[in-house]
LUMMAR-745656 format. One record per residue (C-alpha): x, y, z. Coordinates in Angstrom, 2 decimals, decimal comma. Layout:
# LUMMAR-745656
px | py | pz
X | Y | Z
...
END
This chain:
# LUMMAR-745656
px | py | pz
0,00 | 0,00 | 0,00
1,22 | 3,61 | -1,00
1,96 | 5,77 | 1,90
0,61 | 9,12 | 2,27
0,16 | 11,56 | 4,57
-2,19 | 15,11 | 4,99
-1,79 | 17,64 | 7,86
-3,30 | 20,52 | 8,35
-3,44 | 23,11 | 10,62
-0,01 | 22,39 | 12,21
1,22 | 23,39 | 15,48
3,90 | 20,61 | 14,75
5,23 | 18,95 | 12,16
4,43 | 14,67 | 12,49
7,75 | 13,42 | 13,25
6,93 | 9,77 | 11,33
7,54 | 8,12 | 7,85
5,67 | 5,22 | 8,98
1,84 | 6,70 | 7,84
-0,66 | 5,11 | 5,03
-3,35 | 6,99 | 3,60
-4,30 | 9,15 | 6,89
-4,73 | 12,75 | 8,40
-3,29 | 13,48 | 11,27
-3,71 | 16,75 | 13,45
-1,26 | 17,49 | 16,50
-3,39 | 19,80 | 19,05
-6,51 | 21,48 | 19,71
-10,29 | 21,46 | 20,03
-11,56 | 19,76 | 17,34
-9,41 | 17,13 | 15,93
-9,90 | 14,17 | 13,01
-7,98 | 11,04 | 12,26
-8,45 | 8,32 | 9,86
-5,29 | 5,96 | 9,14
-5,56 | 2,63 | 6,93
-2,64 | 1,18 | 8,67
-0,30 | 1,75 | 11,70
0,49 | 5,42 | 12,32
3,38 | 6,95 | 14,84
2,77 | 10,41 | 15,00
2,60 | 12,32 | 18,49
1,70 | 15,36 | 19,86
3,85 | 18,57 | 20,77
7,13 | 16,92 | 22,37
7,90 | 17,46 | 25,89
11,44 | 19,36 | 25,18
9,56 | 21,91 | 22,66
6,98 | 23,08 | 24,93
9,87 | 24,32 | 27,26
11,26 | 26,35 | 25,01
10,93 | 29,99 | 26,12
8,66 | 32,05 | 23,58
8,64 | 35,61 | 22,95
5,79 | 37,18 | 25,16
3,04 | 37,51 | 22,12
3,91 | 33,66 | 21,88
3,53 | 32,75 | 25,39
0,10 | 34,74 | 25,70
-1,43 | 32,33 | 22,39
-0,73 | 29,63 | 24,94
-2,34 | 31,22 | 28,33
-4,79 | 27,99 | 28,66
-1,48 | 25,78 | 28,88
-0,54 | 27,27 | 32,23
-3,86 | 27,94 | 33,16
-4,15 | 23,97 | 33,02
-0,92 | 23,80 | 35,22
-2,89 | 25,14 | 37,83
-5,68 | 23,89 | 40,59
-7,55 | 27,06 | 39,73
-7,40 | 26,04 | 36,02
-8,79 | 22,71 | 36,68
-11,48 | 23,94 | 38,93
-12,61 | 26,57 | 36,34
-12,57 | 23,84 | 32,87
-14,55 | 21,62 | 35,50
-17,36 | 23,91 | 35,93
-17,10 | 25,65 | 32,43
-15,68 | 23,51 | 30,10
-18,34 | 24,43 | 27,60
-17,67 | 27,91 | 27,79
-14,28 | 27,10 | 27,78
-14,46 | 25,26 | 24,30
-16,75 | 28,04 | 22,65
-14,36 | 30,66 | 23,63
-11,49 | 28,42 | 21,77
-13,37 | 27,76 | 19,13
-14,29 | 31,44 | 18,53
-10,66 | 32,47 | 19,04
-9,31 | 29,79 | 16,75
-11,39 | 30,14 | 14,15
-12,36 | 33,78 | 14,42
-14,62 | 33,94 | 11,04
-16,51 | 30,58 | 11,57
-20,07 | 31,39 | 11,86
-21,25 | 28,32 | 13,12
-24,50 | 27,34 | 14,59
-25,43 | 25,91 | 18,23
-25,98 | 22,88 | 16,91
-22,45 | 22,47 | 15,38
-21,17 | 22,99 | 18,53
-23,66 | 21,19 | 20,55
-22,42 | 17,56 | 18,38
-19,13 | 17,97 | 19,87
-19,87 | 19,19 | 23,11
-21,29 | 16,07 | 23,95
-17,68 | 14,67 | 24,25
-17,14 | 16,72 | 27,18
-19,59 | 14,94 | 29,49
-17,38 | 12,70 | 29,94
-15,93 | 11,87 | 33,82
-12,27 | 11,71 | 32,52
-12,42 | 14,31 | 30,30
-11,05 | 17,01 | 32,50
-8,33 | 14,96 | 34,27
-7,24 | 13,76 | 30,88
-7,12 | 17,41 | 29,37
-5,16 | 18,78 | 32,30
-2,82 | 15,81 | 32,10
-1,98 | 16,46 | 28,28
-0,97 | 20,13 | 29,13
0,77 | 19,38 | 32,17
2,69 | 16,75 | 30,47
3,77 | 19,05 | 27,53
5,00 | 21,75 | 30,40
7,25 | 18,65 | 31,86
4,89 | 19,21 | 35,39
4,01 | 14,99 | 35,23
4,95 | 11,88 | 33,50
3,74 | 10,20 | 30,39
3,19 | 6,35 | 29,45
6,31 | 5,08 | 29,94
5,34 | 2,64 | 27,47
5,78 | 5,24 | 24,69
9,39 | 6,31 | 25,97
10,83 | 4,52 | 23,03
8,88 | 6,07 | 20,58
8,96 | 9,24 | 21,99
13,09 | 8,85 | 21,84
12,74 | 8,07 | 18,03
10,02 | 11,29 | 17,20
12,42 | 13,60 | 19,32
15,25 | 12,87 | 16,75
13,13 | 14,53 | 14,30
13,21 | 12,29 | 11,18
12,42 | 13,48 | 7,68
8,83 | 12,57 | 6,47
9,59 | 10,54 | 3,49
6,33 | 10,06 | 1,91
3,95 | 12,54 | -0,06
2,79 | 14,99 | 2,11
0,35 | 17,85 | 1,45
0,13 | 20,60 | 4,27
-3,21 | 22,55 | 4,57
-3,89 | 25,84 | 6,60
-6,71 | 28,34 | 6,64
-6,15 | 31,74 | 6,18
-7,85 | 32,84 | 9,17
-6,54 | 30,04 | 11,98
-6,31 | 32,16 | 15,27
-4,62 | 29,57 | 17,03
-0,41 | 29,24 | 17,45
1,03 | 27,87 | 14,57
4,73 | 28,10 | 12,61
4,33 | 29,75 | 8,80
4,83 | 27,20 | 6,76
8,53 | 27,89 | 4,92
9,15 | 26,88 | 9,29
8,52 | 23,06 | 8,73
8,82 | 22,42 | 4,57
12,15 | 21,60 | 4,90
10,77 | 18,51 | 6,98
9,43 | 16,54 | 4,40
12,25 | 14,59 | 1,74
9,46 | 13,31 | -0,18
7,08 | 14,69 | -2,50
5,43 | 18,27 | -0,86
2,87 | 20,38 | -1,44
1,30 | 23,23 | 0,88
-1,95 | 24,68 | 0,46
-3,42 | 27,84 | 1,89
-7,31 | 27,32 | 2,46
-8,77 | 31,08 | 1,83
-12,47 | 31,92 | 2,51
-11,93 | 32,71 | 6,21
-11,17 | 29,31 | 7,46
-9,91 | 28,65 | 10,95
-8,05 | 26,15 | 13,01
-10,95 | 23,69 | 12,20
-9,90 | 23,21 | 8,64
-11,75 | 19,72 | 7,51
-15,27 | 20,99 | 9,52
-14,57 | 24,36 | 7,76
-13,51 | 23,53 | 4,59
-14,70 | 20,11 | 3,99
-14,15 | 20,28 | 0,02
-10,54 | 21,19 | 0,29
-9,64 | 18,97 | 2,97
-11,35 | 15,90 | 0,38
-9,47 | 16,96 | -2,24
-6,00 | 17,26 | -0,65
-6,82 | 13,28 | 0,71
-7,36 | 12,73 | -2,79
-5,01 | 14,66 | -4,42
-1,82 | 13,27 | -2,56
-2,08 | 9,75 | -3,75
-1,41 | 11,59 | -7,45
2,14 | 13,56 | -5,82
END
């Protein structure tokens, strides 16, 4: 089977060659994956995240070390809705979407995990707790940073309020064949829920690279 890969809206480059026909997403609210076959790919690395940003940076990532406090999980506890609408509204700033867009994936908050499992994934990025040490050897190979051998086509939306690198940052990544395409219309951090059309055709279009 050819191996592909599609990413979009990309706080992080996938550090894996080892993808079929699949998107992949690193981070955030709203997130979609579909692999045919076995996929390593993993979220922002621990030894990133500690990186010191400039201040505008830091301030794009005030709900990290909001999460790295009790206060932070006592607040998402009792408004993780509002929570989510604000992100959604800040991420994708000209997304007019309806109540019952929202609603759909809302329901995956009611959930009695969900908030110790959201705290834990920020914590861990900030080095504050321990992952699965069951992943350490993967997570050795991913921090090497390999190049992504296999076609790759990179999406963004020209309106994505959330962090993210431009992409001349991360083409240098990919060996294999590349292509990046910027999704105009006013389309936010939610790319594939956004721009449904585009996303299909890039899933399409990169078993022709």
């Amino acid at each position: 089977m050819r191996k592909l890969l599609v990413n979009w809206s990309t706080g992080n480059v996938p550090r894996s060659n080892d993808c079929s026909i699949s998107t992949w997403r690193t981070t955030g609210w709203a997130s979609l994956g579909a692999a045919l076959s076995r996929c390593n790919a993993a979220s922002k690395p621990v030894s990133t995240s500690q990186r010191v940003e400039a201040p505008q940076a830091e301030l794009d990532w005030w709900y990290q070390y909001y999460f790295a406090t009790e206060r932070g999980r006592a607040g998402y506890g009792k408004y993780r809705v509002e929570f989510a609408k604000l992100i959604w509204h800040t991420a994708s700033p000209k997304w007019r979407f309806d109540d019952a867009t929202f609603e759909r994936s809302a329901q995956a908050f009611d959930n009695a995990d969900h908030v110790d499992l959201v705290l834990h994934n920020y914590r861990w990025r900030l080095g504050l707790t321990n992952g699965e040490s069951r992943y350490d050897d993967l997570e050795r190979q991913l921090a090497v940073g390999p190049r992504i051998s296999v076609p790759t086509i990179t999406l963004e939306g020209d309106a994505n309020g959330a962090p993210h690198p431009e992409p001349a940052a991360y083409a240098q990544e990919f060996s294999g064949k590349y292509e990046h395409r910027l999704i105009t219309g006013g389309i936010g951090h939610n790319l594939p829920q956004e721009a449904p059309r585009a996303f299909a055709d890039a899933v399409v279009d990169v078993d022709r690279l």
